[in-house]
N, C-alpha and C positions, 0 to 999 in steps of 0.2 A: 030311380036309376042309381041314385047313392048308395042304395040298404042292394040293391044287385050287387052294385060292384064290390063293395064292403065284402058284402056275404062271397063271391069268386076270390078274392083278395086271401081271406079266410082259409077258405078250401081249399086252397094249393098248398099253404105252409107244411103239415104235415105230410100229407101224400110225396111232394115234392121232396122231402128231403128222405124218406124209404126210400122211395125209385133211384134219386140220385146214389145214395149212398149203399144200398144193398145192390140194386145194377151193377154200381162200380168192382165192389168186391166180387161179386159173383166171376168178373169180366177178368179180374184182376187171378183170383183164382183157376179160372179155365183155362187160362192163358200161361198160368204160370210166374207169373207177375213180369209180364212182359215187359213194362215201364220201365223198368231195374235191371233185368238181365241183357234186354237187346238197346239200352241207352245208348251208346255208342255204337252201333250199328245202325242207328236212325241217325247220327252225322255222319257215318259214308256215306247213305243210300242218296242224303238228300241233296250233293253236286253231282249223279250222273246226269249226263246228256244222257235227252229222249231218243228213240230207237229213232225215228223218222225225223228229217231235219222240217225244220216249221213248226211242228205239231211242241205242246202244251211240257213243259219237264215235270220233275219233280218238285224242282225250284222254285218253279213257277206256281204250281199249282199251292205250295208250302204258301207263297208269299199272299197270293188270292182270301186262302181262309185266316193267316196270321194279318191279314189287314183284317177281316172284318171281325179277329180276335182281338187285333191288339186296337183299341180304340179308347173312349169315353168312358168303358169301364173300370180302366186299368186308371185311370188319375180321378175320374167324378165317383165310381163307383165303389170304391176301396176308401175314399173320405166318406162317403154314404155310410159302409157298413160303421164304421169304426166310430162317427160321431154316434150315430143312432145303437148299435151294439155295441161296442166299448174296441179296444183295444186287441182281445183274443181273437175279432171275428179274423185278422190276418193268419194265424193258425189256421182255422176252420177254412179260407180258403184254399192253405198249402196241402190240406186233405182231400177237400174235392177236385184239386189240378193230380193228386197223385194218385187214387182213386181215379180217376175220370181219363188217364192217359188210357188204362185199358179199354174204357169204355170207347175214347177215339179208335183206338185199334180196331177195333171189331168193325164200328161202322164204317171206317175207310176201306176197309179190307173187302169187306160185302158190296160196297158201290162199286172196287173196282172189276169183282167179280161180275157182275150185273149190269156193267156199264153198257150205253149203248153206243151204235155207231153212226155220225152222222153227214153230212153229203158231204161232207171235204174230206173224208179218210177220219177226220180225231174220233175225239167219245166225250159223252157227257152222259151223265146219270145221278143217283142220290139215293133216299131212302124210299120213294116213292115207286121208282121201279124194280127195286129187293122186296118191296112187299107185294108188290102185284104178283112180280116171276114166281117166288117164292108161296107166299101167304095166298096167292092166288084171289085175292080181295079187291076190286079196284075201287068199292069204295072207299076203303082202308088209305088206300095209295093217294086218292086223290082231294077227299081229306086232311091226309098228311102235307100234299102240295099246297093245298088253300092255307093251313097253319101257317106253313111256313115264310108262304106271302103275307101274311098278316103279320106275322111276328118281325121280318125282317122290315118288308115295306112299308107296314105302318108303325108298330110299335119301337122297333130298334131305331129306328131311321129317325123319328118324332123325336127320340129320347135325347138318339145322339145330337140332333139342333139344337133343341133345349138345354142340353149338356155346355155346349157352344157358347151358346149367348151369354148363360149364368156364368164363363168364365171371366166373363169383362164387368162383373157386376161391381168390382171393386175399385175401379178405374172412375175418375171423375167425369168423365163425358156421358155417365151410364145415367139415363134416364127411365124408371120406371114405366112400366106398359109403352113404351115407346123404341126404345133403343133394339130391345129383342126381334121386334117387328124388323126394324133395319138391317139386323145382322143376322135374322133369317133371311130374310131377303136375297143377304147376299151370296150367304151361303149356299139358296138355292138356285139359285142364277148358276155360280162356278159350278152346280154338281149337272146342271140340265147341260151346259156347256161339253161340259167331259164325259158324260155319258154317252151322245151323239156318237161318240168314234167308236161306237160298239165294242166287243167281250175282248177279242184282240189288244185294243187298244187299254182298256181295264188292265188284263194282264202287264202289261208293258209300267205303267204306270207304278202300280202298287207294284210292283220288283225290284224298281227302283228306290222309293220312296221308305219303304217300311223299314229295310234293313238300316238306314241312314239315321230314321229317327229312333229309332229303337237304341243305336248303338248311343247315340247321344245321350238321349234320356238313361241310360244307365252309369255312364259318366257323371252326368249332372247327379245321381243317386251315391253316385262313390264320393265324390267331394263334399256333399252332404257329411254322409255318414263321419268322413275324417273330420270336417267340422265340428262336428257336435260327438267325438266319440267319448267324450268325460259321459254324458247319457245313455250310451249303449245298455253298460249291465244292468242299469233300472227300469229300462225301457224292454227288453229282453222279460226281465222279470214281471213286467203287467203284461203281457201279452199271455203268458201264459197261466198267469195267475186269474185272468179275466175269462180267458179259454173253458175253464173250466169251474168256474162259478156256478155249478148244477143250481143252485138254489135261486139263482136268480133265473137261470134259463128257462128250470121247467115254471119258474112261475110267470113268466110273459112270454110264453114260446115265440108267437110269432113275429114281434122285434127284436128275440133275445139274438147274442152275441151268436151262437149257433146256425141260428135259420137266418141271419142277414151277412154274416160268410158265406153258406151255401148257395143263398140265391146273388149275392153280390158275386162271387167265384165262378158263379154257373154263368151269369151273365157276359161275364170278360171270357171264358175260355171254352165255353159254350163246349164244354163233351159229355156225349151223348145224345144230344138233342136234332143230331140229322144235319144240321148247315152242314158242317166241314166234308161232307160225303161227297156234296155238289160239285165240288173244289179236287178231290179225289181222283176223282171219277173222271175227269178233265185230261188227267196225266197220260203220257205215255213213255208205259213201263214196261219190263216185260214179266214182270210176278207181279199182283195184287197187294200180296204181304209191306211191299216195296213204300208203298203209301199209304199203309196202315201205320208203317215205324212212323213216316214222315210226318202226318198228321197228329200221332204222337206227340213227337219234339212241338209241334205247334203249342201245344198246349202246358210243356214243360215253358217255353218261351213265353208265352203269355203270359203266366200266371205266376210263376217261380221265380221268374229274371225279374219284368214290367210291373204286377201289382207289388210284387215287395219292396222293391226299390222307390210305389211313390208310399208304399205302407210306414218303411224303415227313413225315409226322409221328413214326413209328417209328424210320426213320433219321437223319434230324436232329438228335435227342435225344440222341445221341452212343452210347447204350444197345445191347453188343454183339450182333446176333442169332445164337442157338445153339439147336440139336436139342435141347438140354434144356427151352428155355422155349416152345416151339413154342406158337402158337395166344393162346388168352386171355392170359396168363402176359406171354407178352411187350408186346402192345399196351398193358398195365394201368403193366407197369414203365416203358415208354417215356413214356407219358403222364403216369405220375405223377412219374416227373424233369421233364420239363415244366409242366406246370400244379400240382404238389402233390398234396395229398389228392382236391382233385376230377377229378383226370384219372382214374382207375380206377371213379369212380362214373359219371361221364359215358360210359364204353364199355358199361359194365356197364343203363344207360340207353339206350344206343344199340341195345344186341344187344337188346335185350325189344323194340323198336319195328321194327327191322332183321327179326328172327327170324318176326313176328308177321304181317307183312303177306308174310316170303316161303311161308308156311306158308299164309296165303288165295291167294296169287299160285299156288302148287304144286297146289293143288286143286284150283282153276279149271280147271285142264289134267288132271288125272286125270278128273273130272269131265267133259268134253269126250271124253275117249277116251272111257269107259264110253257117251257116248251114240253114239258112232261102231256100237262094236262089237254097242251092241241093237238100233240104226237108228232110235233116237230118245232123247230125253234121259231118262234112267231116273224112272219114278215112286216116291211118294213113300218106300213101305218100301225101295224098293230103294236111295235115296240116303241113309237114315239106318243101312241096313246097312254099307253103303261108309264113308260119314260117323264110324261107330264104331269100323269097323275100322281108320280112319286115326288117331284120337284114339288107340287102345290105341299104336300103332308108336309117336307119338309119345312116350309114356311109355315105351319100353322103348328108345328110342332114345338115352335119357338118362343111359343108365348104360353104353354100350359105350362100347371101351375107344376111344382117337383113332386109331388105325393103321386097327382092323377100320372104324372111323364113315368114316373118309374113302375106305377102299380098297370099299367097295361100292358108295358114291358113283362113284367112278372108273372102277369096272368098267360099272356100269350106264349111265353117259352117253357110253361108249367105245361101246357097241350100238344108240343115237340115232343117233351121229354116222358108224357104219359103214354103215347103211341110209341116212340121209336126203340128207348129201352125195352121194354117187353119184346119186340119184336125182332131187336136183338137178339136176344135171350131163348126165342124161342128159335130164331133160322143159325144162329151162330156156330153149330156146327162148320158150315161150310169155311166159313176162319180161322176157327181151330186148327181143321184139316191143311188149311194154305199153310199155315203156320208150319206144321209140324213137317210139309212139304219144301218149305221155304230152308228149313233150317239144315233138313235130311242133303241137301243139294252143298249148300254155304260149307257142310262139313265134308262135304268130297269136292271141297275146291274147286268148283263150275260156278258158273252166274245163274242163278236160280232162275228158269224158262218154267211159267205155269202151263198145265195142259187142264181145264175144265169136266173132262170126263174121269180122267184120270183121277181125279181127287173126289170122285162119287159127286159131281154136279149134276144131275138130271135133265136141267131144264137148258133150253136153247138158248147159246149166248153170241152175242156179235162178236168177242173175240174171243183167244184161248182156245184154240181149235187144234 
């Protein structure tokens, strides 16, 4: 089982960082570099009020996928790369968040194109039902929903426990193979608790919760920074000196500073890999385009505001990054050369608020798949069998060791992004199209109304009619 996983672990690094990184550009380029030119036009879109009152915003659906963006990657994962890859992997992030906005475009765009309609009037949908309509595949389709169960409910959900626990490892009361056990435990208890009040009540939740911590945690990164700003230029100057150390990269590819940005970047901002569609798809809008921008900004927020700011507080601090303190360990030490005693309670607060909404955020899209693959959103036994059997992962996710929690993490979102980009790539015309639709309207001063035939849609959609 080792020399497998070894060997899966292996075979993603290089494939993985082509798909990411020629995807992105390819996306980047059809689009016109959408990331850059419609920047500002993805914060108008994302405060209108939904067409129907009740039903799902922009806001909402932004805050659904930026919770189960903005999480354990963004503080455990970004100390990951940089102990184990050096310094530059933060670079190599700010590449695939700026690359990978296009790639969010596309597949928000296509969910909401594709989206279906369900007995209360909303919509929900993802990449699973663009590839059926579309690709016309259902094994394709449902495939892709099994991944993405795996990847969020087992693999992310696991990691983000484990992520958890390791952040109290520095704390006196932390007992080896003991303590983890406890505060999975607990963890999983509050998440079976809040789960109960079903997708509604998620939404509600992470809307609140994400903007609040986010705003914070970028605070606590600017006080940083002015603290330690005598280290800036030197700190600046490894980053991109480390970035680009070819000689080291191509000789240990798959820990070099290159592939543990890309896969640590993809993990926190996940674009192109199909979640954030689920979340899309949700909205009601009246263009598609509308939550392509928005999903966009997602990913600008994640990755560009949230890992750099724990990237540029870590390094700062003067605090050397090494393979030994990889993960909690380090951000705690860095902080508390910084701030003192409260910089390691403050992470340690951060990860419980960070952890919590990416664990509702994760769900929401398991949850999503499971109704793709009944053809309707599962009734009630059947989502507190799900609902249970996600709470136990979470508890046993608590005690793996950091190598196996991250590398099934890695394997699993490596089979997201090997199905969903291509399949972008291949139906993405139909975004394109929105696009150039969306813009042709904004520039004769109307609010952009999509019509799905009108834009050479083919196939039969629930809305856009």
């Amino acid at each position: 089982m080792e020399r497998i996983y070894n060997f899966l672990l292996d075979l993603t690094n290089w494939p993985l960082a082509f798909v990411l990184l020629l995807g992105g550009i390819y996306f980047t380029v059809r689009t016109g570099f959408v990331q850059l030119r419609l920047f500002l036009e993805s914060w108008r879109v994302v405060m209108e009020k939904p067409r129907t009152a009740g039903s799902i915003s922009s806001f909402g659906a932004l805050m659904i996928s930026t919770a189960s963006r903005v999480g354990t990657g963004n503080i455990i994962g970004v100390s990951v790369a940089i102990c184990v890859g050096g310094p530059g992997a933060a670079f190599w992030m700010w590449l695939t968040a700026l690359i990978g906005g296009a790639s969010a475009f596309v597949e928000s765009t296509l969910a909401q194109i594709y989206k279906r309609r369900d007995a209360q009037g909303g919509s929900y949908g993802g990449p699973s039902f663009y590839i059926e309509a579309v690709c016309r595949s259902k094994f394709l389709a449902v495939l892709f929903a099994l991944a993405l169960i795996f990847t969020y409910g087992v693999g992310y959900n696991m990691l983000a426990s484990f992520n958890l626990q390791s952040s109290f490892s520095s704390f006196g009361f932390y007992r080896e193979n003991q303590t983890c056990w406890i505060l999975g435990g607990l963890t999983a208890f509050a998440f079976l608790v809040t789960i109960l009040g079903g997708s509604k009540r998620l939404v509600r939740i992470t809307g609140s919760m994400v903007p609040v911590m986010g705003v914070v945690y970028l605070l606590m990164a600017l006080v940083a920074l002015v603290i330690n700003a005598g280290n800036l230029p030197a700190m600046l100057k490894e980053i991109f000196r480390s970035a680009f150390d070819f000689r080291a990269i191509l000789g240990g590819f798959s820990g070099s500073v290159l592939m543990l940005g890309l896969k640590r970047g993809l993990y926190s901002n996940e674009a192109g890999i199909g979640s954030a569609p689920n979340a899309a798809a949700s909205a009601d809008v009246s263009h598609p385009v509308k939550q392509g921008l928005v999903q966009m900004l997602s990913v600008f927020i994640d990755t560009n505001l949230l890992c750099t700011a724990t990237a540029l507080m870590c390094l700062s601090s003067g605090i050397v990054p090494t393979k030994a303190v990889q993960g909690a360990p380090y951000v705690q030490q860095a902080l508390g050369h910084t701030f003192g005693a409260i910089g390691p309670y403050f992470i340690a607060f951060a990860m419980i608020l960070f952890t919590f909404t990416t664990l509702l955020g994760n769900f929401y899209y398991v949850e999503n798949c499971f109704a793709y693959i009944f053809g309707h959103r599962p009734g009630k036994k059947s989502l507190l069998l799900i609902r249970c059997i996600g709470t136990v992962l979470i508890f046993i996710g608590a005690g793996l060791e950091i190598d196996l929690a991250w590398g099934i993490a890695d394997i699993s979102q490596c089979i997201l992004a090997f199905i969903n980009i291509p399949v972008c790539i291949f139906i993405g015309g139909a975004a394109y199209r929105a696009l150039r639709d969306y813009l042709a309207q904004r520039k004769s001063g109307i609010d952009p109304v999509y019509n799905a035939k009108a834009n050479g849609i083919t196939q039969e959609t629930d809305f856009w009619k």
